[in-house]
Each structure stands twice: as C-alpha cells, then as structure tokens.
N, C-alpha and C positions, 0 to 999 in steps of 0.2 A: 504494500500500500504506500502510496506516494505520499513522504513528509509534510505536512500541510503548514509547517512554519512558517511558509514562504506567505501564508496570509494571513498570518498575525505580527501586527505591528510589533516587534522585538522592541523592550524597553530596555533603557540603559540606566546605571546609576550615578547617581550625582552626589556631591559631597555636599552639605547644608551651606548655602553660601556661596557656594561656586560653579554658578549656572557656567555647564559647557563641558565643564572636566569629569571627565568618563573615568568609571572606577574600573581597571581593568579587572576581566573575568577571571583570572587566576586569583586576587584578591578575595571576590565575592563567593569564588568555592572555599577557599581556607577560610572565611567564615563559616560558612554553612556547615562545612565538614568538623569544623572545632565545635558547634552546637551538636553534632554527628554522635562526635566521639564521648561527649557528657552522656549522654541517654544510655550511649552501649556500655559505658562503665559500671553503671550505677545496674544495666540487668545484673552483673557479673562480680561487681567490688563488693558486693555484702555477703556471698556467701562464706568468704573466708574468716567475715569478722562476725559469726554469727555466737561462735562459743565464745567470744570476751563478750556479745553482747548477753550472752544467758546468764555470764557471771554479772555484770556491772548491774543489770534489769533486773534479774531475778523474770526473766522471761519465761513463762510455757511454753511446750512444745510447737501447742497450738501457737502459740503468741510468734514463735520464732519464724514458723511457715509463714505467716501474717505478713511481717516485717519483711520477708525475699518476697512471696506472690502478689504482695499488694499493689505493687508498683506495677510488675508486667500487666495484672488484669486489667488495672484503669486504663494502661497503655493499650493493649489490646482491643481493648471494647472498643473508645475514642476515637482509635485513626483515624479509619475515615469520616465522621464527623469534622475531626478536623482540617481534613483536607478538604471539604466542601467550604468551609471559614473560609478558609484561603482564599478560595474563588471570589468569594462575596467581598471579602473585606480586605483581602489587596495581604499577597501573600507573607508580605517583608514586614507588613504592622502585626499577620498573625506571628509568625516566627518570632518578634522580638517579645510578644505577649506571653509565648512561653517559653522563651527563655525565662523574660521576669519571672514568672510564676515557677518554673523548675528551681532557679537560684534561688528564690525567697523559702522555696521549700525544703532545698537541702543545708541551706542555714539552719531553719528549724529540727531537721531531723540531725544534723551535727549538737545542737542543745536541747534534746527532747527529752525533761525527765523519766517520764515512765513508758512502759512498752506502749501502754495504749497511746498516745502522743506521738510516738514513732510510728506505728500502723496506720494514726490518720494523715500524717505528711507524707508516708512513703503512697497511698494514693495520690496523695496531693501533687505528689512528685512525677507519678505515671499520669495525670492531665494534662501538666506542663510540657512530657513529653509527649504526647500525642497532637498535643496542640501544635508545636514547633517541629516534631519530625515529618509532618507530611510534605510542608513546605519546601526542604532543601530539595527533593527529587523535581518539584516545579518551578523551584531557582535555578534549579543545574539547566532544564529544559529548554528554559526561557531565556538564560543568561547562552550554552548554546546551541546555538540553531542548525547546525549544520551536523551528519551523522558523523564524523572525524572524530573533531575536539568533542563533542557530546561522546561518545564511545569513551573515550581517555577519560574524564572526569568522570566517566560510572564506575570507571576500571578502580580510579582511587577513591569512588564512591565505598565500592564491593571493600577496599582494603583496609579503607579506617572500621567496617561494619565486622571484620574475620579479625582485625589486630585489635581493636579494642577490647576486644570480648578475651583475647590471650592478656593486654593488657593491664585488664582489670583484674583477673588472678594475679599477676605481679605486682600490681600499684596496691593490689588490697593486703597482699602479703607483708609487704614492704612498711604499709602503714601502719597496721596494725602491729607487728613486730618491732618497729620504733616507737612503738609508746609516747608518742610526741606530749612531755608536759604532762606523761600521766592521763594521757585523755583517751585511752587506748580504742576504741573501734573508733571514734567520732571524726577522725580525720577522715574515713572513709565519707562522707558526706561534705565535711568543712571543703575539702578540697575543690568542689566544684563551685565554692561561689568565686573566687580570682578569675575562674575560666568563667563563666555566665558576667562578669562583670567586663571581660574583655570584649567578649563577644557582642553584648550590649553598649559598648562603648564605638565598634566598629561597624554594628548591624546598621547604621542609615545611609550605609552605603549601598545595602542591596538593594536590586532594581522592586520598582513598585508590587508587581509581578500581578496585580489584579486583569480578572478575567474579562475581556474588551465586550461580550454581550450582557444579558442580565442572567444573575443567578440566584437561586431560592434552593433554598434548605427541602431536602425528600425528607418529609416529614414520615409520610408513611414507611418508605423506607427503611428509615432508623429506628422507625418504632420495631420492627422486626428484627434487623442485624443487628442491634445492639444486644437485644434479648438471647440472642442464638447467639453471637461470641463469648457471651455473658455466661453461659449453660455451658459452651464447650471447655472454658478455658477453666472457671473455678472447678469443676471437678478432674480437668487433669493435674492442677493444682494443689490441690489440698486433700486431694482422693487418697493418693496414698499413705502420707503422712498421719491418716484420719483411718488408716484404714478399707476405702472403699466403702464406705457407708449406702444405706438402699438411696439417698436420697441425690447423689454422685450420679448413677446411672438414670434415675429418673432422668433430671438434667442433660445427660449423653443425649438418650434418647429423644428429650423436646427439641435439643438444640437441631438434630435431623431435620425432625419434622416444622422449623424455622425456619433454616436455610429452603428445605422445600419450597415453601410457602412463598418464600423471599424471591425468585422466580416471579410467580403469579404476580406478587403484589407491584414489584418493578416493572412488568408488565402492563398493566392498569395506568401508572404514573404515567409510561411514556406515550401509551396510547391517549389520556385524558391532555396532553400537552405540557404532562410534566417535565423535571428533569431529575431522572432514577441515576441514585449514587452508582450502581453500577450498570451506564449506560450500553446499549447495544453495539454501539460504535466500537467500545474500547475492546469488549467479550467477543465481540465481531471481525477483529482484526483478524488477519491467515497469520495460523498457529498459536496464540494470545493463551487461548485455556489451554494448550498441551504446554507451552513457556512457564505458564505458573505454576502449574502442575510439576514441573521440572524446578522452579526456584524454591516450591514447598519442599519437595524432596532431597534438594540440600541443606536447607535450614534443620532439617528433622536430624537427619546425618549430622552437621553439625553440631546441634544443640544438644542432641544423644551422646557424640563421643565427648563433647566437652563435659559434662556431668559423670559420664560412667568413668570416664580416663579420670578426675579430680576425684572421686571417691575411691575410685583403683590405689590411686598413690599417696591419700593421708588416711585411709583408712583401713586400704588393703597392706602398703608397703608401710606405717606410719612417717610419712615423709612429712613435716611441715608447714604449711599453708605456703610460705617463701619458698620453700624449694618444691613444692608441686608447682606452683606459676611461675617457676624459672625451666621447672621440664618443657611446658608450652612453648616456650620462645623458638626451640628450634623451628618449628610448624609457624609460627606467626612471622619470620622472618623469610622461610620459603614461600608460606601466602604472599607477602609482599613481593619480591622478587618475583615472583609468575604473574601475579594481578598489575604490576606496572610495566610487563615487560612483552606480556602475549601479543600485543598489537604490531611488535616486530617482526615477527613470525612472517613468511609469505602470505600473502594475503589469502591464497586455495588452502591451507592448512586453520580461518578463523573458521569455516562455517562446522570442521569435527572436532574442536576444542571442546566443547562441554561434554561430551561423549568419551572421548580419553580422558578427559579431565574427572571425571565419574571413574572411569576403570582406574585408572591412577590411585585413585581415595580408595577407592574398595580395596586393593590390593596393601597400602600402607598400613589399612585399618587394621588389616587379618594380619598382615606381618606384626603390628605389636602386639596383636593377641597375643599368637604367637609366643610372641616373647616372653611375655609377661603370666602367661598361663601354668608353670608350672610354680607358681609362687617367688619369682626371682627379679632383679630389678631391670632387666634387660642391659644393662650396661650400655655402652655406646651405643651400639645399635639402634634402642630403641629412641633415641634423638634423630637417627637416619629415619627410622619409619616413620616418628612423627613428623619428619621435613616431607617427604616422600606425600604422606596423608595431605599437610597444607600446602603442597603444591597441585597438589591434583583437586583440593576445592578451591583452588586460583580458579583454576585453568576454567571447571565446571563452573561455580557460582557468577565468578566474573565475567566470563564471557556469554553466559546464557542470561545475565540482567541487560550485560551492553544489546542483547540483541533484539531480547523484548521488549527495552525501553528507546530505542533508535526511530521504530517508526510509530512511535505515540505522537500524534498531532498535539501541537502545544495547546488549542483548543481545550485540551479533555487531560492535560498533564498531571491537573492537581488528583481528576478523578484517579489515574491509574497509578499516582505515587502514593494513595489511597490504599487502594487494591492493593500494591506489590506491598509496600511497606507489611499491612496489615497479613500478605499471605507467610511474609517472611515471618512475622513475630508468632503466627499461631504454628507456624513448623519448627520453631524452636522451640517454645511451649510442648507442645507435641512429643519431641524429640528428647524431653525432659522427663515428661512425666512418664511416655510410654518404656524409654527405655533405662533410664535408671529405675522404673520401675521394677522392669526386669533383672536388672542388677543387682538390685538389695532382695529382689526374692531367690534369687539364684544363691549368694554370698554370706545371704546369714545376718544377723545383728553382729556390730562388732563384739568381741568380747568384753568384760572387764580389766582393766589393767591387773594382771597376774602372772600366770608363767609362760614362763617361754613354748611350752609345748601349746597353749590355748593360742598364742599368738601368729606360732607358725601353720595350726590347724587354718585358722581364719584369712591366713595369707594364702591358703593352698585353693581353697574353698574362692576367695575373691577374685583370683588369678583365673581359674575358670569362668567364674560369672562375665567376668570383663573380655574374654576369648569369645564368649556365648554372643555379646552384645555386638561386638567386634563386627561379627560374621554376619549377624541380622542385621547389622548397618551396613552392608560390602554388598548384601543382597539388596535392600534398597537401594543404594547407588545404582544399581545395575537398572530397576527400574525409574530410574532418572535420567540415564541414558538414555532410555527407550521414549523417555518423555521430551528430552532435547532432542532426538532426533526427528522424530514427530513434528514438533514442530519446526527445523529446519526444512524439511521436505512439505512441509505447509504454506510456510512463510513465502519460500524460493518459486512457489505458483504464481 
C-alpha cells in the first residue's frame, strides 16, 4: 500500500521564540526515545527491588504483586485511549502531559510511606505511561516521512524497547545494592524524575503532531476494549501468585467473549460515520494482522525468557539481583549491535530477516537450556547463547516492526502506534504470566535457607524447569516465523 504521507502536511518543530528554526529530527527522537526508555524501566527496575521492598513495607504477598502488576495493567488497559488523545489534542501536548504525570508519580512512589500509597502511584505511574507512550510511535511517523530514515528510527525504536528492559535488571540491581543514603529500593523510582524533568524541559520542541481532520473519542469502543484488556491482563497477573483463583478464568473467559464482541461493535461505529479505535484501514493493510500477530509472538518470547532466565539465576543459581542483570548484558548489547546494524545488510536479504531472526532466538534459547539444565552455571558459554538469543530478536523484533510500521499512512499513525504498542505490552504480559508460570510449577518453591543438599536438589529441579521453558519459547519463535513470513508474502502483493 502506497505511503500516504505525501498528503499530510509534515509538521516541523520550532523552538519557543524562534519562529523559523527547525528542531532537527535526530533531536526530536532522542527525546521521544528518552520518555521510551522511562516507561520500559520502570516495567522491569522493581522486580529486583521487591524483597528490600517487603523488608522496608512490611508488604504482602499480595501487596508485592500489587506494587510490579499495577503499573503494566493501567499501562495496558490505556494505550490506546491514549493514542486517540493524541489525535484530538495535538500529540507533543499529550506526550508532555504524561510525562508530567509519570515524573510526578515516580517522585511519589520514590517517598511513599506504606504499600498501599505505593500500589496507588504505581497505577498512577502506568497512566502517565500510556498517556505518553502512544505518542512517540506518531512523533517518529510524523517527524519521518519517508520509509528510509523512518525504518532507522524504529530500528533504534525496537533497541531502546529490548535494552531497557536488560537495563532495568542492571540499573535496579545497581541501585538497590548501593543503598544510596540508606534509602534502599527508593532510588529505583527517584531516578526517573532528573530524566522526566529533562525531557520536559526539551519536549517543546516536538512537532505539534495533531491530526489535520476532526477526531472524537470511540466511545463505544473503549467501552469494550478496555473491559476485555482489563479481564485479560489482571488474571495473567495476579492468577498465579493468587493461585489461579475460579474468579481469574471467569475473566479469561469474558475477556474472549469482549474482544468478540469488539469486532461487531467497531463495526456499527464505522458504519454509523464513526471513527473505530481500530479502524478498517489500518487491520486492512496486506499483511497488518499476520505482522502483529508476528510482533505479539516476540514480545511473549521475550517477556517469557526474560522472567524465567531472572528466576533461573537468583533463584535457581542464587546469583544476586546485580549479577543476574549483569548476565543480560551480553544479549542487550548483541540486540543493539543487530537492531542498529540490519539495515546494512543487502537490501534482498531485509525482507527474510525476521524469519532467521526467529530461528536464531529459538536456537540461543535451547542452547542455554541446555546449558543451564543440569543444575550448572553454564560458564562462558552461556553469555555466547544469551548474545546469540539477543541477536536473533534484533534481527526478528526489529525488522518485522520496521516493516509493519513503514507503510502506516500518517493519517491513522496515532491509531496503529495504539495497536502495536498495546499488542507489544499484552505479549509481554503474556509471556510473563504464561510462562514463568510454567517455570515455578515445573521448579518447585525455592527452599528454605538450609543445607547444601536442599539447595543443590532445587538447582537440579530449576535447571530443568528453565530447559522446559526454553524449548516452548524456541517452539513459539518458530510460529512467528511463520507469522513474519505470512505476512511478507502479503505485504509484497
């Protein structure tokens, strides 16, 4: 489908005062991408600091889950609401609205005395992120226009969204093991208001990015997906930590029959002259639903290994919060390296990249099973597998977002940075729940701190679980493959 930027007036940004002077676009991504990288931290920086937080709070179980899920659900639910904001009310005034409102709320949960205070900012926290991450995917669009540079800037889109998420087990490690002042988890939160006060200080530079027709909120819409995100995500959530409770799969179940529904009702809107959050245009593009269906199926891979590998090693290997987010790095440093660099490649070798880029992952995955399955630390190697594993969801992730979001008409940007965002967060969610599920049933409760023979039973015992997981995520890749190729052979019609 032919780019349709060419008939949208491209806005440019201007500095307050300085009618004329154009903010170059490399600028206005490294803003975007600095608000990027706040939100992906904050999924991933609390889990490390969750046992100083049970000690300092005297937090519940329940209260601990609380304190990690609160944030993705709000995030979750929102997106696309807020990417329709964007439309209506000029995309650079939403993005700065939640910035403010992320920074103001991770001040608060940096001083929150009791858990319940932390549980209602760490929502607080996932609004402010839903409000401001739909936006940068229609800044990047809009800022540009052309499929080239627009490709490159998703490429470092995709990097800061794989390296943050490694980053965030290191910077929470880090933080939390420096005990700064005695304040021990709270920098994991303090830290983000310097960065929200930068970005806010740099944000009026981003172009206007409001949508040049008239736009109105799908009310009926949202009255649906919100409900059905809402059903899907808190019981992958909180189901297992809880148990799986009867009232977890009622929820599963409504949420089905939501999204169902959610069809019909988008239906009606566009037929009566509405405008349905998930318009026909975008779901109508060649290839669009097998592309998503292919960018869910990384996220889930993703979100899976990064949770079952982080339990594997402080709970299987007793490794340290610092030195389990210092094992990531090798993988977040070969994601970067692949995701900045694929575009050099012959240009007949971009359209099988996600496809080997899929086989590559699966294959790292199972090699640190592998490794790591008879109860042993894998030694070097297993830094080679995990580079191995983050280069092959370069290759996959980043080049099957560059290529779904290439020929999005800038028209309908905000809607489908909506969609993608949102399909990304519910495959990591997913990838969380479904398969560290399956990890901790595989694995056992850890032991008690005792003897060496309980320790080494439960290292034998984990080492398999995370082999088991391994493999059911190497199998998934494979049908991601099938979903990037899909829609290659779609698109190319």
């Amino acid at each position: 489908m032919t780019d349709l930027a060419a008939s949208v007036r491209p806005e440019v940004a201007r500095g307050p005062g300085r009618a004329g002077r154009v903010t170059p676009p490399g600028v206005a991504l490294a803003i975007v991408l600095t608000g990027q990288i706040m939100a992906v931290l904050d999924t991933n920086i609390v889990n490390v600091a969750v046992p100083a937080m049970h000690a300092t709070l005297g937090a519940s179980g329940a209260g601990l889950q609380l304190i990690v899920a609160g944030y993705t659900i709000a995030y979750a639910v929102l997106l696309v609401t807020g990417a329709r904001l964007g439309d209506i009310l000029g995309h650079r005034r939403v993005f700065l609205a939640g910035v403010t409102l992320f920074t103001l709320a991770s001040l608060g949960c940096g001083l929150a005395p009791t858990t319940g205070a932390l549980v209602a900012l760490r929502f607080i926290q996932g609004v402010g992120a839903a409000t401001m991450i739909p936006q940068i995917l229609s800044l990047i669009q809009r800022t540009y226009t052309t499929p080239g540079p627009r490709a490159r800037a998703m490429s470092l889109y995709a990097t800061v969204i794989s390296g943050g998420a490694v980053l965030g087990q290191v910077l929470g490690g880090l933080l939390v093991s420096a005990d700064l002042f005695g304040s021990s988890w709270r920098p994991v939160f303090l830290v983000n208001v310097p960065v929200g006060l930068i970005v806010l200080a740099f944000g009026r530079k981003l172009p206007a990015g409001r949508f040049d027709g008239i736009r109105t909120l799908d009310l009926p819409g949202l009255a649906v997906l919100t409900p059905a995100v809402l059903a899907l995500v808190l019981p992958l959530v909180l189901g297992q930590p809880l148990g799986w409770p009867l009232w977890g799969w009622v929820l599963l179940a409504a949420s089905v029959v939501l999204f169902a529904l959610l069809g019909s009702v988008e239906h009606r809107v566009a037929a009566g002259g509405g405008q349905p959050i998930l318009p026909r245009s975008l779901l109508g593009l060649p290839g669009m639903i097998a592309g998503l269906g292919g960018l869910f199926a990384a996220m889930v891979v993703f979100g899976g290994w990064l949770f079952g590998l982080a339990l594997e090693l402080q709970d299987g290997l007793g490794d340290s919060p610092l030195r389990a987010g210092l094992t990531f790095v090798p993988c977040g440093v070969a994601f970067a390296i692949v995701s900045l660099n694929w575009r050099k490649l012959p240009t007949r070798y971009h359209g099988q990249l996600p496809m080997i880029g899929f086989a590559v992952t699966g294959v790292g995955l199972v090699w640190s099973g592998l490794l790591l399955h008879s109860g042993g630390t894998g030694g070097d190697w297993l830094y080679v597998a995990l580079a191995v594993s983050g280069a092959g969801m370069a290759g996959a992730f980043g080049a099957l977002m560059g290529r779904v979001l290439s020929r999005v008409p800038v028209a309908i940007a905000a809607d489908a940075s909506g969609v993608v965002v949102t399909v990304n967060q519910l495959g990591i969610v997913v990838g969380i729940a479904a398969f560290g599920s399956l990890y901790l049933n595989l694995a056992g409760k850890l032991p008690p701190a005792g003897g060496a023979r309980q320790l080494s039973a439960f290292a034998l015992s984990s080492g398999h679980a995370y082999l088991a997981v391994a493999v059911a995520l190497a199998v998934l890749a494979v049908a991601g493959a099938t979903l990037a190729l899909t829609h290659a052979r779609l698109a190319a019609r």
